[in-house]
Backbone as CSV, one residue per row, in Angstrom:
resi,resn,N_x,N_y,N_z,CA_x,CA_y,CA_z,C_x,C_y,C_z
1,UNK,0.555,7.878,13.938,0.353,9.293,13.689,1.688,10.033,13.607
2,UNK,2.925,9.719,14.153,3.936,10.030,14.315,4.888,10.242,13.365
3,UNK,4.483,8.746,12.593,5.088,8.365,11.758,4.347,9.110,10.443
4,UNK,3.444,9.391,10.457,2.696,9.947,9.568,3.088,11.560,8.952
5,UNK,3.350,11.860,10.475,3.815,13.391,10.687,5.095,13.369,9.921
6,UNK,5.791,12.810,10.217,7.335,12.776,9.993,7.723,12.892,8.512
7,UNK,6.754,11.736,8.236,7.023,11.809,6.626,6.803,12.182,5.865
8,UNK,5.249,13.270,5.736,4.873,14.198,5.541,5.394,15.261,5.214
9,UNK,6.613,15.208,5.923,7.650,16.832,5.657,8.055,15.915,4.663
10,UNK,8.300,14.968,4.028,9.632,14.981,3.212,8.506,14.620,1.875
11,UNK,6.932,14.262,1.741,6.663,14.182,0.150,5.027,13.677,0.840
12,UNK,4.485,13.324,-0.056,3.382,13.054,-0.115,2.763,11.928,0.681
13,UNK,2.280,11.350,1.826,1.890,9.907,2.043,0.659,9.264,1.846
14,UNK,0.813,8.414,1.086,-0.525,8.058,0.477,-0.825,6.172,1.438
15,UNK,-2.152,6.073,2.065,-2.060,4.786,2.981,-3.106,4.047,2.046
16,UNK,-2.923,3.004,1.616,-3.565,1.885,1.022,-3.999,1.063,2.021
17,UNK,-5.426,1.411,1.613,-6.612,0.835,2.201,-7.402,-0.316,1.348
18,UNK,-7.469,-1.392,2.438,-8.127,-2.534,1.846,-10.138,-2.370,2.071
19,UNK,-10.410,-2.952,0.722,-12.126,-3.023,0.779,-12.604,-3.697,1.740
20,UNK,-13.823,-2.941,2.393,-14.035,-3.601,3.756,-15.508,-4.528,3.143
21,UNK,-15.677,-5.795,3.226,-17.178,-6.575,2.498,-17.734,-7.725,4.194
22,UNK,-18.729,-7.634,3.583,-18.855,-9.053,4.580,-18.511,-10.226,4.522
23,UNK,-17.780,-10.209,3.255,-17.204,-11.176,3.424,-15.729,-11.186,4.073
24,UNK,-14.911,-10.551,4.233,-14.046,-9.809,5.072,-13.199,-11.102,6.500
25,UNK,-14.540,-11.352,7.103,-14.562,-12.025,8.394,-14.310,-13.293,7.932
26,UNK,-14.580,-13.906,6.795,-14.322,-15.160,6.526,-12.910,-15.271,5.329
27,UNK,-12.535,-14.598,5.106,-11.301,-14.667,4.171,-9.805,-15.231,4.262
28,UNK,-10.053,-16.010,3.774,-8.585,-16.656,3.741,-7.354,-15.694,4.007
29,UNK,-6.038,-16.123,4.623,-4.994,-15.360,4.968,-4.127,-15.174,3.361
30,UNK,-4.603,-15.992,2.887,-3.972,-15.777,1.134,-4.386,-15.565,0.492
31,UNK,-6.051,-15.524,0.807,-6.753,-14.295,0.286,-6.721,-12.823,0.664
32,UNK,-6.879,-12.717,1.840,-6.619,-11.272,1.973,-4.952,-10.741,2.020
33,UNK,-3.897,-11.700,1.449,-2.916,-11.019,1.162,-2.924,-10.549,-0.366
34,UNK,-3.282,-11.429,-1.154,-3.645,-11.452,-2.816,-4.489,-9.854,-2.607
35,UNK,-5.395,-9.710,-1.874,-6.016,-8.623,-1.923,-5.267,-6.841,-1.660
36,UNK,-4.533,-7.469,-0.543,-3.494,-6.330,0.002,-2.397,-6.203,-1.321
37,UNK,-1.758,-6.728,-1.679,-0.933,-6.826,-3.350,-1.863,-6.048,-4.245
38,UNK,-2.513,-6.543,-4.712,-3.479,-6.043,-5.559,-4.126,-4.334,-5.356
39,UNK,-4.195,-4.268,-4.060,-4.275,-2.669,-3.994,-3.232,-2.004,-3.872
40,UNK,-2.125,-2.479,-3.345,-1.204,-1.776,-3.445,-0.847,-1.992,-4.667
41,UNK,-0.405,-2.591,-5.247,-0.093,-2.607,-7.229,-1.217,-1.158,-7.886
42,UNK,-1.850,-1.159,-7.656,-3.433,-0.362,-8.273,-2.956,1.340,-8.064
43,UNK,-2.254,1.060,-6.261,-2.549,2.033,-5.751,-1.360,2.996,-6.789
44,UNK,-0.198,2.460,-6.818,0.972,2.303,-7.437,1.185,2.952,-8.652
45,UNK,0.427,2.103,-9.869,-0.266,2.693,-10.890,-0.943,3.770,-11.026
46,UNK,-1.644,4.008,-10.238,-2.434,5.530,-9.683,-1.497,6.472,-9.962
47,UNK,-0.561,6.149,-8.908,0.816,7.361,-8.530,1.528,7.696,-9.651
48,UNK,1.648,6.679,-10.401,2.652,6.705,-11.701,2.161,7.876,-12.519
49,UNK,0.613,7.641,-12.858,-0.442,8.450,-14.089,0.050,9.993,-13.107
50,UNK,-0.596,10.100,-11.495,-0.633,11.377,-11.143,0.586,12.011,-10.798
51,UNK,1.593,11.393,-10.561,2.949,11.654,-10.636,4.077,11.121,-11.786
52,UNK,3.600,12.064,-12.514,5.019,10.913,-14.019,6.585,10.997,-13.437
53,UNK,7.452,10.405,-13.726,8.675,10.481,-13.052,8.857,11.024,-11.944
54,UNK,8.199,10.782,-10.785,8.534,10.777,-9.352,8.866,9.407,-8.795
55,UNK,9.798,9.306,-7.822,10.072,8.413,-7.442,8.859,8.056,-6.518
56,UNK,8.745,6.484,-6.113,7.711,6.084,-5.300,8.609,5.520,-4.323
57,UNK,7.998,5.652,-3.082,8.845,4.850,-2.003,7.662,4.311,-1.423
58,UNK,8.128,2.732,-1.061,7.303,2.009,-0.265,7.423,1.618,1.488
59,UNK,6.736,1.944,2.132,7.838,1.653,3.599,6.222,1.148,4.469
60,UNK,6.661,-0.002,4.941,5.921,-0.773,5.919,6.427,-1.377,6.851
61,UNK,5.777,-1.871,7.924,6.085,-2.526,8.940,5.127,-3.843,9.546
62,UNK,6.060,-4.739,9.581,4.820,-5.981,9.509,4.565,-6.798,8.103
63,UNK,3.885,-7.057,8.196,3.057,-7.586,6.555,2.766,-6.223,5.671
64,UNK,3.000,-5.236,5.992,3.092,-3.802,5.015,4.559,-3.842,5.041
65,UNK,5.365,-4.409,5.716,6.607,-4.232,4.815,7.034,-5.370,4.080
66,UNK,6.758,-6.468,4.217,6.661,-8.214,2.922,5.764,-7.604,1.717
67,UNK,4.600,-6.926,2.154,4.102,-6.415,0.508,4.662,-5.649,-0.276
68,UNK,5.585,-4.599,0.915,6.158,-3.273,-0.018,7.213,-4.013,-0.870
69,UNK,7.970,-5.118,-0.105,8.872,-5.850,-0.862,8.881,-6.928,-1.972
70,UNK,6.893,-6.987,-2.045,6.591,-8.110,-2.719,6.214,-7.478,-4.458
71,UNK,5.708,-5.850,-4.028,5.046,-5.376,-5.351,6.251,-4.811,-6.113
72,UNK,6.973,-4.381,-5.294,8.475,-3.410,-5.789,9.209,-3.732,-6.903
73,UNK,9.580,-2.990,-7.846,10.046,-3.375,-9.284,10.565,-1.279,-9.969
């Protein structure tokens, strides 16, 4: 929440959320990373259309920061 606050003053924060299914509980760890990529790529694209030339910044911690570094281009 802190972190949420913080960054907030400086632009927009948008949190990419993964689809919650029943299948969920049984998903492979390289499946549900393929999945986490994939929304964040999506989410990404989104930003681009609703923001044209704004910069995007990605910032995670954990396995949100290997994805931010995995989709980044």
């Amino acid at each position: 929440q802190q972190w949420f606050a913080h960054l907030s003053t400086l632009g927009h924060v948008i949190t990419v959320m993964l689809q919650k299914g029943t299948t969920t509980s049984r998903m492979t760890l390289t499946n549900c990373l393929d999945q986490m990529i994939a929304a964040t790529r999506s989410k990404i694209s989104e930003l681009r259309t609703d923001f044209p030339g704004r910069p995007i910044i990605l910032i995670g911690w954990n396995t949100g920061a290997a994805v931010a570094c995995q989709v980044r281009n």
